[in-house]
N, C-alpha and C positions, 0 to 999 in steps of 0.2 A: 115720192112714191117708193115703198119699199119692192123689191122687185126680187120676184123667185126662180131660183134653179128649177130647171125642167130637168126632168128624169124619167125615159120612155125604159120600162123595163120588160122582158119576154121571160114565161115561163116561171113565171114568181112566186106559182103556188106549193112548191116543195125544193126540199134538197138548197144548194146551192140560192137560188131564182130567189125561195121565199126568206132567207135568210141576208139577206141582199135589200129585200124590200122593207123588211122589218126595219133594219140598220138605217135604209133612207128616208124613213117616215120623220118630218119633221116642219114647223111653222115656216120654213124659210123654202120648204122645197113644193112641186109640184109634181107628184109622182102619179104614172099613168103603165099600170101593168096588163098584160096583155099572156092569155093562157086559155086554156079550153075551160075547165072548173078552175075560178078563183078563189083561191080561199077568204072564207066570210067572216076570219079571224082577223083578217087585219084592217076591216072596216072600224071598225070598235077602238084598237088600238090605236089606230090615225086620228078619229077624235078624242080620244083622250089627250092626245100629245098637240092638239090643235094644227095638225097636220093636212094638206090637201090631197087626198088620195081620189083616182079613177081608177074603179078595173074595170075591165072589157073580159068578156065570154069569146075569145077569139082561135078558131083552128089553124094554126099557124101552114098546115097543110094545105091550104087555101093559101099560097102567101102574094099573090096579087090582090083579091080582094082585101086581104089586111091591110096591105099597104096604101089604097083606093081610100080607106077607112082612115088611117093615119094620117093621109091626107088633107082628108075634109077637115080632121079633127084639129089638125095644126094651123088650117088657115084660120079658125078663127080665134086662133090665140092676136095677142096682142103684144108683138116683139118687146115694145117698149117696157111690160113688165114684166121681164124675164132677166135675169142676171147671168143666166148660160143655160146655156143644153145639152143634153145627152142621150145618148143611143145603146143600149147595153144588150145586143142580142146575147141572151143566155141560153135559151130554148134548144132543146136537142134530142133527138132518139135515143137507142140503143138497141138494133134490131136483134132476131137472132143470133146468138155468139154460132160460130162455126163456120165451114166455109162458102163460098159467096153464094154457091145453090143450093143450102139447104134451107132458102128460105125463100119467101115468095115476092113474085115482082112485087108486088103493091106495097109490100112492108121495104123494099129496097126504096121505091120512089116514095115513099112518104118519109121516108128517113130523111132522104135527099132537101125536100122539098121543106120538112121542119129546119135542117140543120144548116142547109145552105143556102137553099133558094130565096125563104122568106128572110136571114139576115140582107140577102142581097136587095131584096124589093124593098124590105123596110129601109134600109141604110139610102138606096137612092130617094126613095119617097124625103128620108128627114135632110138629107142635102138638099135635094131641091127648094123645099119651102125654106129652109133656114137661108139657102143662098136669096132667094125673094125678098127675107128679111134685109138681110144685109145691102143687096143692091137697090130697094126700092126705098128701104127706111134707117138708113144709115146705122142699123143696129151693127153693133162690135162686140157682143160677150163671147165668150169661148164655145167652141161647139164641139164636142167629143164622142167620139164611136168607138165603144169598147166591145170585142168579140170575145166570148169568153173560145176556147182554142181546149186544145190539150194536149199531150207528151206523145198523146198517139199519132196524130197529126205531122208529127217529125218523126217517129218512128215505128218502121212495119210491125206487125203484129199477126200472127195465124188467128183465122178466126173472126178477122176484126175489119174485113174488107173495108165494108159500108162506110165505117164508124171514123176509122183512119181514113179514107178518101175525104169525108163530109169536113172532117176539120184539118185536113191536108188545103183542102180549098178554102177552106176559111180564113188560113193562115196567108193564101197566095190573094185570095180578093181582098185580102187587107193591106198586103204592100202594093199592089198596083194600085189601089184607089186614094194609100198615102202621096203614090206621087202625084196621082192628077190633083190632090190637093194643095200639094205642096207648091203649083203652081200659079193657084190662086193666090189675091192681095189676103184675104182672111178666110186662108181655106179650115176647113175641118182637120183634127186630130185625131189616126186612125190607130187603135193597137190590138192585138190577135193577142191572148193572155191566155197562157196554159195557168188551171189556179192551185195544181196541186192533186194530188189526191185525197179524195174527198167521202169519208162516212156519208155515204147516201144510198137509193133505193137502187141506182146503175152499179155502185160495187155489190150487193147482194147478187146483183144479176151474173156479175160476173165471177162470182164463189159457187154459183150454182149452171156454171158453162157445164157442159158434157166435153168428160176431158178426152174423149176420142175424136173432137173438132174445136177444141180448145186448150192446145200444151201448155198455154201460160195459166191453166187455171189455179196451179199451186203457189203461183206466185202472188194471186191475189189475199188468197186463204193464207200462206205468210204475212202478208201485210194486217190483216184482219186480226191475226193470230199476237203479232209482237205489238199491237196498239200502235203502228205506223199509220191509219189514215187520222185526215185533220178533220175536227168537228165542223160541221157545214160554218155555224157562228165564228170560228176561228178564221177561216176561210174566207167568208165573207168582208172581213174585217181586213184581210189581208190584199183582196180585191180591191175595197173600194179604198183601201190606203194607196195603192197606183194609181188608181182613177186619177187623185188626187196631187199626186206627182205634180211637178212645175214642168217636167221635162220628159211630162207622157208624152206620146209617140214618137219616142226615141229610146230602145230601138222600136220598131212597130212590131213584130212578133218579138214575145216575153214571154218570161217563166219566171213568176212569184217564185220559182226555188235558185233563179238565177242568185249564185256564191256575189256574182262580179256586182248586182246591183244591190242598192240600198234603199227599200221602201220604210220611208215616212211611216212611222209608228208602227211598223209588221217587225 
């Protein structure tokens, strides 16, 4: 029986997400994307390429019911024809740029709740059942949680409370959860991955900060200006070439511009 990679993806309908999904569309994988509006381009594309694509219409703002839903929808896979699994929380806000009260609770906690909460419900939901796998049906293939992260996450930023707390934690629930893994016989591989700076609809947003609650705005407008961001496809490419790595989750938080590592085809 030939047996396919799983690949749970978030936020897959633009920027980064869908450029990511495109790239995993393939006869040997089983991809299952997970966003508010799914783009209805990559239905099409999936069968062309004899590919098994799921998308889900899913508010990651809700992120216990997604995961409730994740759930259900993992139990009735069938371990044995899986070759490995994965978890790619990519889905993220960008609330108001400027500072942390000039914008309203509800956009703070939906930030919260896209950018951390539901990686966190989703990432327990797909351990749990994969652990089920493993202990009830002797399944062994690789199981991997990659967080997509970002440079702000490690460093402060005016302006940028929300955004820098959301993947500050994203970065810290992925090293404690590498150790409870690390503890297990075939625990999960966890890695918080900053992917670079990236040509997408969140830099526009942030060329267009009001720069009396945002000083780094020139710095993005530089970046825009000398053709320093990477094309999402480029990006992409350089993502799932870690994924990829033999000696992913080590370290657990990364940066695709780390000098010190060497990604496989990036």
């Amino acid at each position: 029986m030939e047996r396919r990679h799983l690949t749970i993806l978030t936020g897959a309908s633009r920027g980064l997400g869908r450029a990511m999904a495109e790239q995993l569309l393939a006869p040997e994988r089983l991809l299952l994307t997970m966003e508010r509006r799914p783009d209805t381009a990559l239905a099409p594309l999936a069968a062309q390429r004899g590919a098994h694509l799921e998308q889900w219409s899913q508010d990651l703002s809700e992120p216990a019911e997604a995961a409730e839903r994740l759930t259900r929808w993992l139990l009735t896979l069938h371990p044995a024809t899986l070759a490995s699994a994965t978890l790619i929380n990519n889905a993220a806000l960008l609330p108001t740029i400027g500072p942390l009260q000039a914008g309203s609770g509800e956009e703070l906690s939906r930030a919260l709740r896209v950018g951390l909460e539901a990686p966190m419900h989703l990432t327990a939901a797909f351990l749990r059942v994969s652990d089920r796998w493993v202990q009830a049906h002797g399944w062994d293939g690789p199981r991997r949680v990659l967080n997509i992260s970002s440079g702000l996450g490690r460093y402060p930023m005016a302006g940028q409370a929300i955004y820098c707390a959301v993947k500050a934690g994203l970065d810290h629930f992925s090293r404690c959860t590498a150790l409870d893994e690390a503890r297990r016989p075939h625990g999960a591989r966890i890695v918080s991955l900053a992917p670079g700076v990236i040509d997408t609809d969140m830099q526009v947003q942030m060329r267009a900060g009001d720069p009396a609650g945002f000083p780094d705005r020139e710095r993005f407008l530089r970046l825009h200006a000398q053709g320093q961001l990477t094309p999402a496809r480029e990006a992409a490419q350089r993502v799932l070439a870690w994924l990829a790595r033999p000696d992913f989750g080590d370290p657990c938080v990364a940066d695709v511009r780390d000098a010190t590592q060497t990604i496989p085809g990036g």
